[in-house]
C-alpha positions in Angstrom: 6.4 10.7 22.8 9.1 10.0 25.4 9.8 5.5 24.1 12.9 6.5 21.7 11.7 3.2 19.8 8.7 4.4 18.5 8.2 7.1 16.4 7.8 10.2 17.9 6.8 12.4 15.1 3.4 14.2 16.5 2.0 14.6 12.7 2.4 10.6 12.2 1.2 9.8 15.5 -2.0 12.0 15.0 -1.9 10.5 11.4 -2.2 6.8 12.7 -5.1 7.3 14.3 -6.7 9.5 11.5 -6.1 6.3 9.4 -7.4 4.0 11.8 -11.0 5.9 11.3 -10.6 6.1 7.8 -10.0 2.6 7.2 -13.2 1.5 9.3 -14.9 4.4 7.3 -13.7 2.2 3.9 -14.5 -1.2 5.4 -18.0 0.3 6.4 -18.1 1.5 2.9 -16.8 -2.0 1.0 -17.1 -4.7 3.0 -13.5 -4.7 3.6 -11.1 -3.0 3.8 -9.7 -5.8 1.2 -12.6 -5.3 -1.2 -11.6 -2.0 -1.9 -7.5 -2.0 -2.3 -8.0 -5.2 -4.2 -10.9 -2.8 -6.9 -7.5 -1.4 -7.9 -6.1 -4.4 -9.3 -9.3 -6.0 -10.1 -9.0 -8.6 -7.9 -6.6 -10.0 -9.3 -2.3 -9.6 -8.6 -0.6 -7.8 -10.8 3.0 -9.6 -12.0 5.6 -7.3 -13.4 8.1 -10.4 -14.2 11.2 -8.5 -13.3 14.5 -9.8 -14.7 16.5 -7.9 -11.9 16.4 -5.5 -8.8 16.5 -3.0 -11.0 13.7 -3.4 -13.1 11.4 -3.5 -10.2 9.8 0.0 -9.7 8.9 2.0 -6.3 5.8 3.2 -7.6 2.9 2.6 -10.6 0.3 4.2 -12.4 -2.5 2.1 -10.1 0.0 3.0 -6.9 -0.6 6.5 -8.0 -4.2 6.3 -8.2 -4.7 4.3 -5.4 -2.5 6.7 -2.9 -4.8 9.5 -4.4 -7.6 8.0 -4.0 -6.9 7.2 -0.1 -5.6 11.0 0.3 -9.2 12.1 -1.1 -10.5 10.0 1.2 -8.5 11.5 4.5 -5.8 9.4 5.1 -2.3 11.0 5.9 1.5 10.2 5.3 0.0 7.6 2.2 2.1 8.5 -0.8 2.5 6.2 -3.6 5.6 4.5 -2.9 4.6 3.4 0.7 1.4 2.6 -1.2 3.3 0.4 -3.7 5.4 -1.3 -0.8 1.8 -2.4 1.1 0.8 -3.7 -2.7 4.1 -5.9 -2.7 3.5 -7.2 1.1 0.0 -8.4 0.4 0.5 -10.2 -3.0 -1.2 -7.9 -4.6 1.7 -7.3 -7.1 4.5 -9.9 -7.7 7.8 -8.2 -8.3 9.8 -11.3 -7.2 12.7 -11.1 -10.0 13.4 -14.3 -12.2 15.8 -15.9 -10.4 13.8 -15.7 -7.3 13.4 -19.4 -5.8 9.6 -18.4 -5.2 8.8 -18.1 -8.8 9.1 -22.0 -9.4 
């Protein structure tokens, strides 16, 4: 609570180690943790072909669902769009816009 470059918000602190039993709970249940955020898509990545920044959305209908389904499940400070954000990170949704050199 006292590093100023952490977070020191008590909630999220008490919240990352809720998560870090709920996701062993999921892998336990899956097989992976992977196995189950990927059911969502059906294992395969969803790609929105954005024309621009602005066509590229914060959240979806299967971020929705998804951040519902890991609230029901326990886990804290998991809303949609952070949800959405993860889904970008791991490829699990391409919202690289046209003119993006990685869509060549």
């Amino acid at each position: 609570m006292n590093d100023s470059g952490i977070i020191r918000n008590r909630l999220k602190i008490k919240a990352t180690l809720t998560n870090a039993q709920k996701f062993q709970e999921v892998q336990k249940e899956f097989g992976s943790f992977s196995a189950y955020i990927w059911g969502f898509v059906e294992e395969k990545p969803m790609d929105h072909q954005p024309q621009a920044l602005s066509d590229v959305p914060a959240t979806t209908e299967i971020s929705d669902l998804l951040a519902k389904d890991l609230k029901k499940r326990g886990f804290k400070f998991m809303g949609s769009t952070v949800v959405y954000a993860h889904m970008q990170a791991t490829g699990m949704v391409n919202d690289h816009i046209a003119s993006c050199f990685t869509r060549k």
